[in-house]
C-alpha positions in Angstrom: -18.8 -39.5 19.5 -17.2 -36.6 18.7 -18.7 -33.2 17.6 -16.6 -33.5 14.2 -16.5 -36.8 12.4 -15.3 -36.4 8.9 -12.3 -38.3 6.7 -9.6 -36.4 9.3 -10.9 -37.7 11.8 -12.2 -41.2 11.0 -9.3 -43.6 11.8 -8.4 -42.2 15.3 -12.0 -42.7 16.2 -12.7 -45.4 15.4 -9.5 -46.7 16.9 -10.5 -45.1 19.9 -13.8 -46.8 20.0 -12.6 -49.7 18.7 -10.0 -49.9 22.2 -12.7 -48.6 24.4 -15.1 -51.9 23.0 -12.7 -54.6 23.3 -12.5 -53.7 27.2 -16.2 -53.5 27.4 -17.8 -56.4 29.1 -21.3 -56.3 27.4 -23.7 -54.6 24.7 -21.8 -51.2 24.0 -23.8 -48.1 23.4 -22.7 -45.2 21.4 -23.8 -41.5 22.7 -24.3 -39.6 19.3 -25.8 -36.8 20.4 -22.7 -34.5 20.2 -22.0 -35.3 16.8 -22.7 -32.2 14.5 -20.4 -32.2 11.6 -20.2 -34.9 9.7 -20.0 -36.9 6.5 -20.5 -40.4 5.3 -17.1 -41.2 6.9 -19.3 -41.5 10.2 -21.0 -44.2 9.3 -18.4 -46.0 7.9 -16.9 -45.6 11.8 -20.3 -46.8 13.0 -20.7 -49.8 10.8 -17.0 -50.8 11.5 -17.6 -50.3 14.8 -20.5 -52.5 14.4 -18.9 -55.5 12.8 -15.8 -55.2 15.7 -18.0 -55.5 18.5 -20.1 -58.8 16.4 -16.8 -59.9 16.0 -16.5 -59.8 20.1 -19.6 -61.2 20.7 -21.1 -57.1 22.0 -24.1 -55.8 20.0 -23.9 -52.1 19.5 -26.3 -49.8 20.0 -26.4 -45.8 18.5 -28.0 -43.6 21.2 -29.5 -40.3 20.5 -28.0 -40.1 16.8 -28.9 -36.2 14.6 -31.7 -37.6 12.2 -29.3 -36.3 9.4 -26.6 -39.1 10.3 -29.8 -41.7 10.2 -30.9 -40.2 7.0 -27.6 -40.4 5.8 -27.8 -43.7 7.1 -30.5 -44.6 4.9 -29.6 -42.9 1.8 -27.0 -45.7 2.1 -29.1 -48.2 2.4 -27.7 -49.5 6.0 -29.8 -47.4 8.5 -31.0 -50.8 9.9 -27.6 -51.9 10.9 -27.4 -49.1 12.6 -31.0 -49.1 14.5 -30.0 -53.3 15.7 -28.9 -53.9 19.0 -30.1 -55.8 22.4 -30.7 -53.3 24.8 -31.4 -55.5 27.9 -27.7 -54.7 29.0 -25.5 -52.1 27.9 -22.2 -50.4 28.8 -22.0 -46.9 27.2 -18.8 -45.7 25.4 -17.5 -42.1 24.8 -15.0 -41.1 22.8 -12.8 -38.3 23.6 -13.6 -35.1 21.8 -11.3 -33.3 19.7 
């Protein structure tokens, strides 16, 4: 993920991710840990992301997400979509950062 994830940013990244998925060959895991400004734009990234990758028959799973994004997270009411995934197998993914 990127260090800035706000409205500007939301559609190329989750195209990017979105691209990086479908060539994935298993569970995808997002590295979060670089993420620092944000808003609830993020998570709509994340639960997109999410439903693509169910979609393709890859779980996802958020590694090392700030607690403010999972607090967000729950605020919303969808921090358990978010904390789901397999993690017997996993590819990780990493978006560019701009």
């Amino acid at each position: 993920m990127p260090a800035v994830l706000t409205h500007a940013q939301a559609g190329p990244c989750l195209a990017q991710l979105s691209a990086a998925m479908a060539t994935a060959p298993q569970q995808v895991v997002v590295q979060a840990q670089a993420l620092q400004d944000f808003d609830s734009s993020a998570l709509a990234v994340l639960l997109e992301l999410r439903r693509v990758g169910l979609r393709l028959g890859k779980p996802l799973r958020i590694e090392a997400a700030p607690a403010r994004l999972m607090h967000l997270a729950a605020l919303y009411g969808v921090r358990a979509l978010l904390e789901n995934g397999d993690p017997t197998s996993a590819t990780s993914l990493e978006a560019a950062r701009d």
